[in-house]
N, C-alpha and C positions, 0 to 999 in steps of 0.2 A: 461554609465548611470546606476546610482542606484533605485531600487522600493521600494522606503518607504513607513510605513504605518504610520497611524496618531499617533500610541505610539514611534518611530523612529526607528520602526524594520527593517531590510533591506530583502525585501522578494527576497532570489536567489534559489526558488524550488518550480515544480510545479509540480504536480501527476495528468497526464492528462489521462480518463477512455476514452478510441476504445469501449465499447462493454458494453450493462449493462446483456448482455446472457453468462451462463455458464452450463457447461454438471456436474456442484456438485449441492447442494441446500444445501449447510452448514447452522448448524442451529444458527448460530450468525450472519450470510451473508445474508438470502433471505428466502423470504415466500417460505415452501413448496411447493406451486402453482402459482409460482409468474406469475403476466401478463407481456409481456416483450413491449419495445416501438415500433412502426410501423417505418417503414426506413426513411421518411420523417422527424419523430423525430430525428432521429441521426444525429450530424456530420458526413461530409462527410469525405474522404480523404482528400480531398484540405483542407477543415476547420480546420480538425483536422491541419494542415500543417502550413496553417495562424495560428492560435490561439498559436503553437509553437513558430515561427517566431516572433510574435508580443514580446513574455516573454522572447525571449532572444535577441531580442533589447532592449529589457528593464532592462538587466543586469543579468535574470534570468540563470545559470552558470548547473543548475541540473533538469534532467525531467526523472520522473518516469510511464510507462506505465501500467496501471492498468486496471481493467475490473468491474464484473463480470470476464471471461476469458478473457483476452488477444488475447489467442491464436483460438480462433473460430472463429477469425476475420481474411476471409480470405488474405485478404491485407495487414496484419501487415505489414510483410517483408520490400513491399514498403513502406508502411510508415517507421520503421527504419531506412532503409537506407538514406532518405529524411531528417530526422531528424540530424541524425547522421554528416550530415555534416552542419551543421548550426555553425557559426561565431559565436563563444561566448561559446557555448556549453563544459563543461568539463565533462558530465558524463550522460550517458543514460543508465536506468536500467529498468526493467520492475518484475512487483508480476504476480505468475502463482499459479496455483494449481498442475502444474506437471504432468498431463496429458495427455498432448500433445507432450511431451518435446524429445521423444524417436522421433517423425519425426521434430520436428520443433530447436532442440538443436543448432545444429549446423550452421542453416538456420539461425538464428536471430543472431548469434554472427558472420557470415562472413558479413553481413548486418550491422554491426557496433553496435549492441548491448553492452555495456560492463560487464554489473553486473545482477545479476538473483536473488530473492527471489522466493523461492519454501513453499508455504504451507503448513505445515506437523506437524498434531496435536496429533498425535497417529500412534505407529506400531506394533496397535492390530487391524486384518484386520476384524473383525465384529466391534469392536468401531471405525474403520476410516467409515463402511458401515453407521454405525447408526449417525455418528457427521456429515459427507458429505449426508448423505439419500439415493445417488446411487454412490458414489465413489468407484474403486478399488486400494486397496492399492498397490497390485505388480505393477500396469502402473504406478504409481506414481513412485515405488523405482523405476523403472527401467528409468523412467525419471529423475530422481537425477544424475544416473551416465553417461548419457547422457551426460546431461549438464557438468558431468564434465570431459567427453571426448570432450566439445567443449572448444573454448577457450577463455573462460572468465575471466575476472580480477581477480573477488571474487564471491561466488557463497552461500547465508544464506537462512536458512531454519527460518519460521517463525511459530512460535506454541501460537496458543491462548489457555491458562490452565484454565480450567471450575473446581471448586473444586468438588470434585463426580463424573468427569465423568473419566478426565488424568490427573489430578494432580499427584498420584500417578509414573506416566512412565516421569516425569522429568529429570529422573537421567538415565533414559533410552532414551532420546532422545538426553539428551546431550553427550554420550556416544555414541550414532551413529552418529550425529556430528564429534565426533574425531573421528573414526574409519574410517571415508569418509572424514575429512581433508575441511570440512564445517563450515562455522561460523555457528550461531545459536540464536535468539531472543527469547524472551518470552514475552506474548503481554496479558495486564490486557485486559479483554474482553470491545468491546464499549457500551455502554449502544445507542445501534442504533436501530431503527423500534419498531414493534408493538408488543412489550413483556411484558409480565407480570413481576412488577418492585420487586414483592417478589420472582419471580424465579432468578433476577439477583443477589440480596443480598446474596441468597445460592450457588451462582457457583461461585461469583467474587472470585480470588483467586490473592492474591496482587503479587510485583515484591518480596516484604519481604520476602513473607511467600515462593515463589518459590525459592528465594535462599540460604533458608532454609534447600532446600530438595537437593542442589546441595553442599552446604559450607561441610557439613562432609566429603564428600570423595574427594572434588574438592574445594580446598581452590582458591576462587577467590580476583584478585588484581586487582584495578582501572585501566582504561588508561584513555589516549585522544585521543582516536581513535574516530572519528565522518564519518560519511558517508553521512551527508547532513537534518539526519531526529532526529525524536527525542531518537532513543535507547541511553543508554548510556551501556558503552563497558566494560567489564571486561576480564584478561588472565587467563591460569592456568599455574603455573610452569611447565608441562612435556607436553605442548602441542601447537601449534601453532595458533589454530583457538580461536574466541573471544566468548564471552557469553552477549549476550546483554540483556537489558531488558527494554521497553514501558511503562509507569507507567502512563495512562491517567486518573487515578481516586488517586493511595495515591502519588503522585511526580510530581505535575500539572505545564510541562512546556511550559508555551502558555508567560511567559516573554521573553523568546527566540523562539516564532516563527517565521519560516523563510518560511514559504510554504502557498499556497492555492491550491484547486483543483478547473480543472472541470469537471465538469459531461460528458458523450456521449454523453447529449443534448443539451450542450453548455452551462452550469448554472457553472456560477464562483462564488465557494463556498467561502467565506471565511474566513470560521472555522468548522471544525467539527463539534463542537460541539451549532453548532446555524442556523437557517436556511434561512438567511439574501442569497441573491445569487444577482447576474446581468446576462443578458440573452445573451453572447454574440453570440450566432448561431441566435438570431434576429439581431442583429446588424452587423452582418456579411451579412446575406439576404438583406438587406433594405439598405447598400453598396454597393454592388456586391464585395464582397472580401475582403473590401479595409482591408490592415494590419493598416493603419494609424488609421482608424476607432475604430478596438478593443482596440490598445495602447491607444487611449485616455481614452475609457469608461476601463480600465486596472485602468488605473493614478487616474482617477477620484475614482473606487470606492476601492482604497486605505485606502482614508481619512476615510471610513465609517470600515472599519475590525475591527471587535472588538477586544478589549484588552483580553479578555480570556472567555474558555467554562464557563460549571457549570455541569459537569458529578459530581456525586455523592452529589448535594445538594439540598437538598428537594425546592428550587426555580427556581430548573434549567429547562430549557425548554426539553422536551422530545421530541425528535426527532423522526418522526415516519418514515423516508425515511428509508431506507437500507441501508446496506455498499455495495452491488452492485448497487443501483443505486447512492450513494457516489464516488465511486472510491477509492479501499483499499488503 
């Protein structure tokens, strides 16, 4: 079975968030002092479990584990492994901040994890302190190569470029990249939560203009390399890992979306960049479980996903949620 949506897109990817807590407060991510939700509000383990189950009966093929942290959540494990074996399923991957990764690397990939994006915006250890608010960058490096003492398929490091703050260390992070034998993305910032829309105009820093700062010493060549999400891929001649780049604001591609998320609280988003959801951890309660239940209100509120955001047009709705209460 296929999950169409009402433009005739085939949705096979879901980015389902375990947790909206994290030990960073990055400042694109989450209010300095954010409130975080009571347990009650979160999916459980089971649910989280159903809500999987249900999107890959439904032909859903890709799921990515997202947070806040991931990894604070101390039952991931189970959940992975759970996951991991579901009929239908070709690719389980999970976004971290890398933090944790020096005990948990290894645990989530014999758990059947296959793929890893690690966070990593800067490897200047006062500008990682000041972009994360309490992050340390050594627990980070040292969780990079962690994970790549476990064993996982592919292992991409995910840098959102702020112009003024690390735009400038592009060429230095793709550069550590190849040096660790890492893929590497560059992600236009989201215009998500409660920011000031003149502070965004001054940081946003395009996919153009970053590979800008990569093209003179690293001529890059197209591929067709996809991994399920929107990056698209580029090689270099003398290296094996790939250079992607996210373009949600100058290379708007919501013609080929293939994904929706949901929230820890059970809110099936179904666009980023608009704030339309279905409640399905109600709909889960007021069943008692039933997987049948969500598939339908799944199917049903296909028909309603919008055809595309409106990041960067003076009509577009301003989204005041988070990316941690989103799910990166």
């Amino acid at each position: 079975m296929s999950l169409i949506d009402g433009f005739g897109r085939k949705i096979d990817y879901l980015r389902l968030s375990v947790t909206d807590r994290c030990d960073f407060r990055c400042v694109y991510c989450m209010d300095e002092n954010p409130t975080f939700l009571k347990r009650d509000d979160v999916l459980t383990l089971e649910e989280l479990s159903v809500i999987a189950q249900a999107f890959t009966e439904l032909g859903v093929e890709r799921i990515r584990l997202t947070g806040g942290e991931p990894l604070v959540r101390t039952d991931l494990s189970v959940l992975v492994r759970k996951l991991s074996k579901l009929p239908g399923l070709k690719d389980l991957s999970m976004t971290t901040n890398g933090s944790r990764l020096t005990k948990f690397a290894h645990v989530m990939s014999g758990n059947g994890l296959q793929r890893l994006n690690i966070s990593l915006d800067t490897l200047d250890a006062d500008r990682f302190a000041e972009v994360t608010r309490k992050g340390n960058l050594e627990r980070v490096l040292a969780g990079i190569d962690a994970a790549r003492d476990a064993d996982f398929e592919r292992i991409k490091i995910n840098a959102v470029v702020m112009k003024g703050k690390n735009d400038h260390e592009v060429l230095d992070l793709v550069n550590f990249a190849r040096d660790k034998g890492i893929d590497i993305s560059f992600i236009e910032e989201m215009p998500l939560g409660a920011f000031d829309g003149e502070r965004r105009e001054q940081t946003l820093c395009t996919s153009e203009e970053v590979r800008g700062f990569i093209e003179p010493t690293h001529p890059l060549t197209p591929t067709s390399d996809r991994t399920g999400g929107p990056a698209r891929y580029y090689k270099m001649a003398d290296s094996d890992i790939r250079v992607g780049f996210i373009s949600p604001h100058s290379h708007n591609f919501c013609h080929e979306c293939n994904r929706v998320r949901v929230t820890v609280k059970g809110e099936l988003l179904l666009c980023l960049g608009n704030e339309n959801s279905v409640d399905l951890k109600q709909i889960l309660r007021d069943n008692d479980g039933s997987v049948d239940a969500v598939k339908q209100a799944i199917i049903t509120a296909m028909k309603v996903k919008p055809e595309k955001h409106l990041f960067g047009h003076e009509e577009g709705t301003q989204i005041l949620r988070f990316m941690s209460l989103t799910g990166g």
